[in-house]
MIKOLDREN-864021 format. One record per residue: x, y, z of N, C-alpha, C in turn; residue in three letters. Coordinates in steps of 0.05 Angstrom, whole numbers, plus 5000, padded with zeros to 4 digits. Example, Ala and Ser with C-alpha at 12.3 -4.5 7.8 and 13.67 -1.06 7.14 Angstrom:
+------+------+------+------+------+------+------+------+------+-----+
!  n.u !  n.v !  n.w ! ca.u ! ca.v ! ca.w !  c.u !  c.v !  c.w ! res !
+------+------+------+------+------+------+------+------+------+-----+
! 5264 ! 4886 ! 5156 ! 5246 ! 4910 ! 5156 ! 5264 ! 4934 ! 5156 ! Ala !
! 5257 ! 4955 ! 5142 ! 5273 ! 4979 ! 5143 ! 5258 ! 5001 ! 5157 ! Ser !
+------+------+------+------+------+------+------+------+------+-----+
***
This chain:
+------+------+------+------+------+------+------+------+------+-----+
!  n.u !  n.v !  n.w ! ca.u ! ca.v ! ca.w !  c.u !  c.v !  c.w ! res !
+------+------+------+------+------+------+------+------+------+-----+
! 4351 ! 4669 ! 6494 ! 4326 ! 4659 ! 6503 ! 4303 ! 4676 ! 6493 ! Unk !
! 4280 ! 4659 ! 6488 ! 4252 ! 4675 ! 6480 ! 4242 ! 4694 ! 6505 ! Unk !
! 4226 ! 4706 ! 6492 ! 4215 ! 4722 ! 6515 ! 4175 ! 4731 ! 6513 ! Unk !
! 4170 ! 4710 ! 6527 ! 4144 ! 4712 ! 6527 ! 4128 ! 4735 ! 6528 ! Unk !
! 4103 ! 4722 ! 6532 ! 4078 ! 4745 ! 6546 ! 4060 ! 4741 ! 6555 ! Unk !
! 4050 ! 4753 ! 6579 ! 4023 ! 4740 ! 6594 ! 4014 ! 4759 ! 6601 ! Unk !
! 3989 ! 4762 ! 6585 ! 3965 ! 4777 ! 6579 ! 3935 ! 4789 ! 6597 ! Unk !
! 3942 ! 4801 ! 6598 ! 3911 ! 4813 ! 6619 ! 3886 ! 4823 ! 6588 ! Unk !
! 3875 ! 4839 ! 6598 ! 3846 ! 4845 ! 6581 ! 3856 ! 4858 ! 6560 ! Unk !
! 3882 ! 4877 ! 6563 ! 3885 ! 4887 ! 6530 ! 3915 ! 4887 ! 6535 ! Unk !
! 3938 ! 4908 ! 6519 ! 3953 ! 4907 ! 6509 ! 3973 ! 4919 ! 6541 ! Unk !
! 3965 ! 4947 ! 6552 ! 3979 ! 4954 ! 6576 ! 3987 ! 4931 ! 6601 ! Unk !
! 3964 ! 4909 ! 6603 ! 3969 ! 4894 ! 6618 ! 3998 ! 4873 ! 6622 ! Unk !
! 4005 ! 4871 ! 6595 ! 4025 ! 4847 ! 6575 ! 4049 ! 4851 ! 6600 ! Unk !
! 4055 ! 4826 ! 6609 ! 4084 ! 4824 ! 6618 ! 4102 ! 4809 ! 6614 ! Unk !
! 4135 ! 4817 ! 6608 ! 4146 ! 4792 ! 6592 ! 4165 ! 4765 ! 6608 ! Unk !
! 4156 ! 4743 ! 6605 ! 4173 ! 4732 ! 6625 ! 4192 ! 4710 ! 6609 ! Unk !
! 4208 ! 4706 ! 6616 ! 4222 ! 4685 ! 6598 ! 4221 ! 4662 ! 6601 ! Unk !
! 4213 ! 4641 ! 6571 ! 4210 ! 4612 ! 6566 ! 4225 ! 4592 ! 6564 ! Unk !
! 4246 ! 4604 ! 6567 ! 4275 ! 4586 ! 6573 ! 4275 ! 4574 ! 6542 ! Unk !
! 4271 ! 4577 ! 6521 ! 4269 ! 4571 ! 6496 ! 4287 ! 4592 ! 6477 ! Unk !
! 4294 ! 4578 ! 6452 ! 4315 ! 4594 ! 6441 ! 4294 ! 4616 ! 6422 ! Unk !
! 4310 ! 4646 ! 6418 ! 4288 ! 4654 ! 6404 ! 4274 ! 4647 ! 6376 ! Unk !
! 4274 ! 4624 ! 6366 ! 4270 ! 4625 ! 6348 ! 4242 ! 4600 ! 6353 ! Unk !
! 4229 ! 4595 ! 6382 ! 4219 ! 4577 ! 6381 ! 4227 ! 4551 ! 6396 ! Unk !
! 4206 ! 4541 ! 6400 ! 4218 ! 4506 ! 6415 ! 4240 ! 4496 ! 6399 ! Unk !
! 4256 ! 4480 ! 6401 ! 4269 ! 4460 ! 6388 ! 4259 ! 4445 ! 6383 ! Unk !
! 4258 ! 4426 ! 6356 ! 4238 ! 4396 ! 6355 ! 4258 ! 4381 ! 6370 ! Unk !
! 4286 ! 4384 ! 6378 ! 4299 ! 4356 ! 6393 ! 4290 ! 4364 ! 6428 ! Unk !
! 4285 ! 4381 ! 6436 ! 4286 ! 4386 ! 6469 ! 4266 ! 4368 ! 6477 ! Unk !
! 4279 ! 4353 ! 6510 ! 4254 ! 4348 ! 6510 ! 4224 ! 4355 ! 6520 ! Unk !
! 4235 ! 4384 ! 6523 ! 4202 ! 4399 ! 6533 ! 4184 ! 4395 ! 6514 ! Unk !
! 4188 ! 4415 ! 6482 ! 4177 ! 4409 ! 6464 ! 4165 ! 4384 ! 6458 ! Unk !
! 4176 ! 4364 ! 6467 ! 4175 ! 4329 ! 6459 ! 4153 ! 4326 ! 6474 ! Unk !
! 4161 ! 4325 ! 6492 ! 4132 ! 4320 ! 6524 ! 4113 ! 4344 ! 6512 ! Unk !
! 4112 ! 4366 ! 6503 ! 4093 ! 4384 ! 6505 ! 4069 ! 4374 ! 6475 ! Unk !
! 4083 ! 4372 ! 6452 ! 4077 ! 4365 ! 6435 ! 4061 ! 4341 ! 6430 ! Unk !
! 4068 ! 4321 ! 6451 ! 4062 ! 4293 ! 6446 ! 4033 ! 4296 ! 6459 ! Unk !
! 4039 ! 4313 ! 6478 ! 4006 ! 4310 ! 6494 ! 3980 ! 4334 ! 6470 ! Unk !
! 3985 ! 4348 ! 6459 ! 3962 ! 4353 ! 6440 ! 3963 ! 4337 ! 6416 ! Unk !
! 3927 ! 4337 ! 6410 ! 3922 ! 4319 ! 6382 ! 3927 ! 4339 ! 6362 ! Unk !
! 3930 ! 4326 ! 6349 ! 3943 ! 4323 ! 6318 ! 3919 ! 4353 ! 6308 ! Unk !
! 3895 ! 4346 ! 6310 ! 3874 ! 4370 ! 6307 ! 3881 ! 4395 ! 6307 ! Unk !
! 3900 ! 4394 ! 6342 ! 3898 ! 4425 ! 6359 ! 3928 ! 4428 ! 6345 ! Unk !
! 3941 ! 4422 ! 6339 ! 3973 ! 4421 ! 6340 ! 3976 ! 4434 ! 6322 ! Unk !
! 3958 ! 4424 ! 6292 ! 3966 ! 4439 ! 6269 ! 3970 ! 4463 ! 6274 ! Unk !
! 3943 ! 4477 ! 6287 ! 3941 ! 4505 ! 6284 ! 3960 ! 4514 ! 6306 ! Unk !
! 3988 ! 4502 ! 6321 ! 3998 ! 4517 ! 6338 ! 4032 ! 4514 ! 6325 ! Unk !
! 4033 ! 4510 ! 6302 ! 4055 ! 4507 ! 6286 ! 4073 ! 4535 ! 6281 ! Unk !
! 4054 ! 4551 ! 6285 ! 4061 ! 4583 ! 6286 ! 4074 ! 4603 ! 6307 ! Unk !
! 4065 ! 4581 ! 6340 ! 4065 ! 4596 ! 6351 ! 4102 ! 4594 ! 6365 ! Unk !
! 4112 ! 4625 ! 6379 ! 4133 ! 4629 ! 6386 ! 4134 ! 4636 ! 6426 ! Unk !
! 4110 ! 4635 ! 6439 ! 4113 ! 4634 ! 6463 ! 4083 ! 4622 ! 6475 ! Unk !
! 4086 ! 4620 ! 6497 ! 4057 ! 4607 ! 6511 ! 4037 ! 4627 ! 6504 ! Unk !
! 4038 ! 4647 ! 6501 ! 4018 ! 4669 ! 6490 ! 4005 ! 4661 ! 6469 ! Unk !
! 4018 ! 4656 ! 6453 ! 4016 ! 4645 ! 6427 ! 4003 ! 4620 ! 6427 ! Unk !
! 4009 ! 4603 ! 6443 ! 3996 ! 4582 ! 6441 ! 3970 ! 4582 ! 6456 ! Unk !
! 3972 ! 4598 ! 6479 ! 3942 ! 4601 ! 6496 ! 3921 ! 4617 ! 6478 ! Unk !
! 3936 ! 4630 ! 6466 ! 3910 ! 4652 ! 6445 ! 3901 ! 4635 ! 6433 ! Unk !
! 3917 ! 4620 ! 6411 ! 3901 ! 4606 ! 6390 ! 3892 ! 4587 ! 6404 ! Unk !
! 3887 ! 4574 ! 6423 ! 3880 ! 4547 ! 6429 ! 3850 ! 4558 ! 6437 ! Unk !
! 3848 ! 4584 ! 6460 ! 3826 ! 4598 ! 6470 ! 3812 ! 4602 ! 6436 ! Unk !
! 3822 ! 4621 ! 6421 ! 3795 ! 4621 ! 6395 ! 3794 ! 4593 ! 6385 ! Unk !
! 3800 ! 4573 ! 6384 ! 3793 ! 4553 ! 6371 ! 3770 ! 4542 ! 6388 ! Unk !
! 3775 ! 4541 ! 6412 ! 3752 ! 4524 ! 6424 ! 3732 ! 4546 ! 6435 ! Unk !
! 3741 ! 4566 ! 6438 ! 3716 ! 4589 ! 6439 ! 3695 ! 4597 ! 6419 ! Unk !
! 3701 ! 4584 ! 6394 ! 3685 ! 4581 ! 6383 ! 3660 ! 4554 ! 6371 ! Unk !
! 3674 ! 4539 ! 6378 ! 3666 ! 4517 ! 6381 ! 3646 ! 4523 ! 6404 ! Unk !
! 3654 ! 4530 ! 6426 ! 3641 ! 4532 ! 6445 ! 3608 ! 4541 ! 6436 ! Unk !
! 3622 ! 4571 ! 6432 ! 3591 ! 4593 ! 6424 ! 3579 ! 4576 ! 6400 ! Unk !
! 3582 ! 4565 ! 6385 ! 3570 ! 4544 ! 6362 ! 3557 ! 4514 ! 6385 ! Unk !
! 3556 ! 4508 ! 6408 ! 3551 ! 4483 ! 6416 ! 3532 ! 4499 ! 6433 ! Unk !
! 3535 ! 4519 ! 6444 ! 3515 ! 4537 ! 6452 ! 3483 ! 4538 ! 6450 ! Unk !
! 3496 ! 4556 ! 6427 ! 3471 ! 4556 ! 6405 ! 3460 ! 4538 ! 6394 ! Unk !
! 3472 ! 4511 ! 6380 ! 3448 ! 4492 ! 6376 ! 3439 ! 4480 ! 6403 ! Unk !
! 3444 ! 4482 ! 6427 ! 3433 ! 4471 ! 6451 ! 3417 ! 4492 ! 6451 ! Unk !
! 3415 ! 4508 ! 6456 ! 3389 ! 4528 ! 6451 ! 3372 ! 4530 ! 6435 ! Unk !
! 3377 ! 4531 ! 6406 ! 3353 ! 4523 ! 6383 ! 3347 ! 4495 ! 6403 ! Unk !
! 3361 ! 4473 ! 6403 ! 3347 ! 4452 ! 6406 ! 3326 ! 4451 ! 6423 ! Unk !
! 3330 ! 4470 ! 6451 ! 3313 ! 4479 ! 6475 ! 3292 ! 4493 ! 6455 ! Unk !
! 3290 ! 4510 ! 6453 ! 3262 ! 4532 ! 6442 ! 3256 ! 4515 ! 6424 ! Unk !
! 3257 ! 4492 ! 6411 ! 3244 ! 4479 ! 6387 ! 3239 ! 4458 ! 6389 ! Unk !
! 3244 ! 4441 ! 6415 ! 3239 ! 4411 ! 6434 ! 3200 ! 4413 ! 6428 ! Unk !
! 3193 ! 4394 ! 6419 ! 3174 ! 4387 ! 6424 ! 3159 ! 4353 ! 6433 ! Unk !
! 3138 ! 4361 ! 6451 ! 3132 ! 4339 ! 6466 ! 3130 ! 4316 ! 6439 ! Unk !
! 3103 ! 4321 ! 6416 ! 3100 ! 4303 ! 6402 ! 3094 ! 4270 ! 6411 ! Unk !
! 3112 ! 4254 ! 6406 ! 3104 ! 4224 ! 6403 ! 3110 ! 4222 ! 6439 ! Unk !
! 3131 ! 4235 ! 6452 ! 3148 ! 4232 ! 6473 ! 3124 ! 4224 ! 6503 ! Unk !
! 3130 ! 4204 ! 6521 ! 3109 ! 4211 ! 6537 ! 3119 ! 4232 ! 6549 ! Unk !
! 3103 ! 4243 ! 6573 ! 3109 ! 4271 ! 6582 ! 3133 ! 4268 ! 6596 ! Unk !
! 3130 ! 4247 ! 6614 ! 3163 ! 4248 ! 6632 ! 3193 ! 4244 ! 6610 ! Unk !
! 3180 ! 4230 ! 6592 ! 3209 ! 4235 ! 6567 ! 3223 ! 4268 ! 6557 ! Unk !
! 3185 ! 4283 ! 6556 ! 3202 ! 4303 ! 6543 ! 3199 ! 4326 ! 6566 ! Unk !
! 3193 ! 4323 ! 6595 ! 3206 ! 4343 ! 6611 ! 3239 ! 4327 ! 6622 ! Unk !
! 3237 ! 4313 ! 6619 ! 3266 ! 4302 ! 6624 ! 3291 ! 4310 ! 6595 ! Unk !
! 3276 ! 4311 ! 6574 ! 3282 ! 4323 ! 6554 ! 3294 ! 4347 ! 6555 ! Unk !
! 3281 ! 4366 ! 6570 ! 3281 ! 4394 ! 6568 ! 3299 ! 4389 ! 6599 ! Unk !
! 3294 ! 4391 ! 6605 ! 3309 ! 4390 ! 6644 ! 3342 ! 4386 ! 6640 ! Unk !
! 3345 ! 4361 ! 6616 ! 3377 ! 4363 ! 6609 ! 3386 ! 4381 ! 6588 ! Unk !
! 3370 ! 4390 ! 6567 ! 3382 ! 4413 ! 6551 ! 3379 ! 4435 ! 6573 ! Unk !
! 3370 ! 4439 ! 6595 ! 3370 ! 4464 ! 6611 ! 3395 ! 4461 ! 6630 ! Unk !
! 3397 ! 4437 ! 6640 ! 3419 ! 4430 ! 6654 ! 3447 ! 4434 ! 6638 ! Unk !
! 3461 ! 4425 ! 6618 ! 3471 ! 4432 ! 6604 ! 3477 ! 4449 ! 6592 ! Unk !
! 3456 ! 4464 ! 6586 ! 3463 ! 4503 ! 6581 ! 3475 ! 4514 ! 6612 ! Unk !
! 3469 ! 4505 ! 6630 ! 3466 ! 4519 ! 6656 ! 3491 ! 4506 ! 6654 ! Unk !
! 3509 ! 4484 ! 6660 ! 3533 ! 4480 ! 6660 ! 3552 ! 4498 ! 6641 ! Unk !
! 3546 ! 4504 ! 6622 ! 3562 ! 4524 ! 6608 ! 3553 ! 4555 ! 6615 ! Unk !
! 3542 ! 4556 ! 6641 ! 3547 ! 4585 ! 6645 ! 3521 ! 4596 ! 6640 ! Unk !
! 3507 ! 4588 ! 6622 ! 3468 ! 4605 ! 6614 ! 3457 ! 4604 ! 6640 ! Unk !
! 3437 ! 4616 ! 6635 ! 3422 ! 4629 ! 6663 ! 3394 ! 4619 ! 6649 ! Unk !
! 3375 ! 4610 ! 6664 ! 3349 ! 4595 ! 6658 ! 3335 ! 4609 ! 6682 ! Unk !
! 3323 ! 4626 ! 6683 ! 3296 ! 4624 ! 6707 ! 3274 ! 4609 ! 6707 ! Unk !
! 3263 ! 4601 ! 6729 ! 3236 ! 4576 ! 6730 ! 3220 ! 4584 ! 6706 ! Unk !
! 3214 ! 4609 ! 6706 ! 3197 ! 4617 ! 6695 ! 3204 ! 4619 ! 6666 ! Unk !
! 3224 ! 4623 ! 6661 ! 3232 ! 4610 ! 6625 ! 3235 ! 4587 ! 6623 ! Unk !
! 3239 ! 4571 ! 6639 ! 3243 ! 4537 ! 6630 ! 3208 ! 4533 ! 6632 ! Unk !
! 3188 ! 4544 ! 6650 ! 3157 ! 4536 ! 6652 ! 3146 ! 4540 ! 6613 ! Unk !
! 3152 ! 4564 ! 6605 ! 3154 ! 4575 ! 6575 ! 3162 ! 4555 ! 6560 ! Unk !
! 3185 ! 4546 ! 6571 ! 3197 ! 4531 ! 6543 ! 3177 ! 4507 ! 6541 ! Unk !
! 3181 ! 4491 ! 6563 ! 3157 ! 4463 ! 6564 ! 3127 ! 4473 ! 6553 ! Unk !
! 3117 ! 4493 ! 6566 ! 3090 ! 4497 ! 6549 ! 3087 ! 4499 ! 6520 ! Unk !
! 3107 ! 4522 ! 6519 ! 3108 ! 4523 ! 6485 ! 3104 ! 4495 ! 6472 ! Unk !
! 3127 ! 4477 ! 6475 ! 3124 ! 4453 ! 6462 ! 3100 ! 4438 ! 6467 ! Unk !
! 3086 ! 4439 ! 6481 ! 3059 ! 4422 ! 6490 ! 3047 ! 4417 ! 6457 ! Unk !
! 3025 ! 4398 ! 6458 ! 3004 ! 4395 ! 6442 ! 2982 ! 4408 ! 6450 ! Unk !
! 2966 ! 4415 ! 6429 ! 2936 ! 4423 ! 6438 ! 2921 ! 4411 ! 6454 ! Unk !
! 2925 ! 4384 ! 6464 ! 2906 ! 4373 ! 6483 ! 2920 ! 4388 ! 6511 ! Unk !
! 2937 ! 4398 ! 6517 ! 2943 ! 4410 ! 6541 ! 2945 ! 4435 ! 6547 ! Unk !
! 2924 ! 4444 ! 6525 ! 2924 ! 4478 ! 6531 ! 2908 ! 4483 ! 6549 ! Unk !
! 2892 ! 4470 ! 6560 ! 2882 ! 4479 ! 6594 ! 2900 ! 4481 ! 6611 ! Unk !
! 2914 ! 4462 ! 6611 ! 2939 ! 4461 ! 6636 ! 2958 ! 4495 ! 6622 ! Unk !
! 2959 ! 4499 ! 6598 ! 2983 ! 4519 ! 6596 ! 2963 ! 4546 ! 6606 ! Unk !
! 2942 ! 4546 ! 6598 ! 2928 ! 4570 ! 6603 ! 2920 ! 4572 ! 6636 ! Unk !
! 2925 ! 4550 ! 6652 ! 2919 ! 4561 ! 6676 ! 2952 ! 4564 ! 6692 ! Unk !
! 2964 ! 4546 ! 6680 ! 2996 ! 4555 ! 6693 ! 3007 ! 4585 ! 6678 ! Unk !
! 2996 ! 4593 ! 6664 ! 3000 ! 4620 ! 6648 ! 2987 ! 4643 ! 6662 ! Unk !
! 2963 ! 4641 ! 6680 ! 2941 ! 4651 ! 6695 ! 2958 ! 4663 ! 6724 ! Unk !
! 2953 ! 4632 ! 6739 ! 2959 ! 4628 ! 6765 ! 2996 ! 4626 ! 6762 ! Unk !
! 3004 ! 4634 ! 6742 ! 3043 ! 4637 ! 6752 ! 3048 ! 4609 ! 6773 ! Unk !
! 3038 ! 4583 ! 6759 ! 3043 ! 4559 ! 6772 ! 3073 ! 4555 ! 6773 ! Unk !
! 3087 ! 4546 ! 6798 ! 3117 ! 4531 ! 6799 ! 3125 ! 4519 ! 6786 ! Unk !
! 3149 ! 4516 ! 6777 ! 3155 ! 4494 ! 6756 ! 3154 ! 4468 ! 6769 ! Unk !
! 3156 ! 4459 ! 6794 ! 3153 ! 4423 ! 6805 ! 3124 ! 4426 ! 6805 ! Unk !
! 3103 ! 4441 ! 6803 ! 3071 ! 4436 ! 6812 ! 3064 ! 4432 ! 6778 ! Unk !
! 3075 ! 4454 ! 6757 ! 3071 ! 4443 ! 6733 ! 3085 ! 4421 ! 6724 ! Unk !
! 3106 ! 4411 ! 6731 ! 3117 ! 4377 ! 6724 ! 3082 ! 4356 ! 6722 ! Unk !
! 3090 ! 4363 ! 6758 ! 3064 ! 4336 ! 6770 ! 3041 ! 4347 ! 6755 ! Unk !
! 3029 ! 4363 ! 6753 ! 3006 ! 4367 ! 6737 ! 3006 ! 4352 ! 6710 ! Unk !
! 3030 ! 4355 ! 6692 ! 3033 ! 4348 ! 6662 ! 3043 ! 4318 ! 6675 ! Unk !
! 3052 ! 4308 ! 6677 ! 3057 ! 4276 ! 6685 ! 3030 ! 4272 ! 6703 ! Unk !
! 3013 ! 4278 ! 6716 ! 2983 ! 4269 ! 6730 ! 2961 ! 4268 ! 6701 ! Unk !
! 2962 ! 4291 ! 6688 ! 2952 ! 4292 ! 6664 ! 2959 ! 4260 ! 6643 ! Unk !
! 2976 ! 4268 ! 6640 ! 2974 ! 4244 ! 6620 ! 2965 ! 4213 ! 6632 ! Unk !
! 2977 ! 4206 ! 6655 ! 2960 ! 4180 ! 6665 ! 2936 ! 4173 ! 6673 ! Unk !
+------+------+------+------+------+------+------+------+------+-----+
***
């Protein structure tokens, strides 16, 4: 039988438990392998053609999508700091910004009022630099600057 490993933060943690698998790997006839196999796509599978215990397969599966991850990240963030109002009416593009903030915040980012107030100003047009220069002043709320920029435009 194989003999696994399940992993803490570095190498002292490692404990070995056994996979009930021969050492050389799953069998392609068992039907664990069968059931296990059938449920990943074809995408993720390739890269797990290597592997010899659930270690093996949890590592590579974690860098594959952990990078993906930090890459879906980041362009949700460029996309945030570079959102601009433009053609958008205003409730389009704070609703705009409210879901790229919501969505970073689901993956874990941290947004304070007061950086999401930044991000929306920044993108403003020049016709609303009164409103940014007095919410920049008076440290206006982010719901009192919404209604202000949606009162403004109508």
């Amino acid at each position: 039988m194989a003999t696994g490993v399940v992993s803490g933060d570095d190498d002292k943690n490692r404990q070995s438990i056994n996979l009930g698998v021969p050492a050389g790997g799953f069998s392609p006839g068992s039907t664990f392998a069968s059931w296990f196999f059938s449920t990943i796509c074809d995408d993720v599978l390739v890269h797990l053609t290597d592997a010899r215990s659930s270690f093996d397969v949890w590592s590579t599966v974690v860098k594959r999508f952990a990078s993906k991850s930090t890459l879906t990240i980041s362009t949700l963030r460029h996309s945030l700091y570079s959102k601009q109002k433009g053609q958008l009416t205003m409730k389009e593009y704070l609703a705009k910004i409210k879901n790229l903030c919501d969505t970073l915040v689901a993956t874990g980012s941290v947004f304070s009022k007061q950086e999401q107030i930044s991000i929306i100003l920044a993108g403003l047009l020049v016709e609303y630099e009164s409103i940014c220069i007095v919410a920049s002043v008076m440290s206006v709320p982010l719901e009192l600057l919404t209604e202000m920029l949606t009162d403004c435009e109508t």
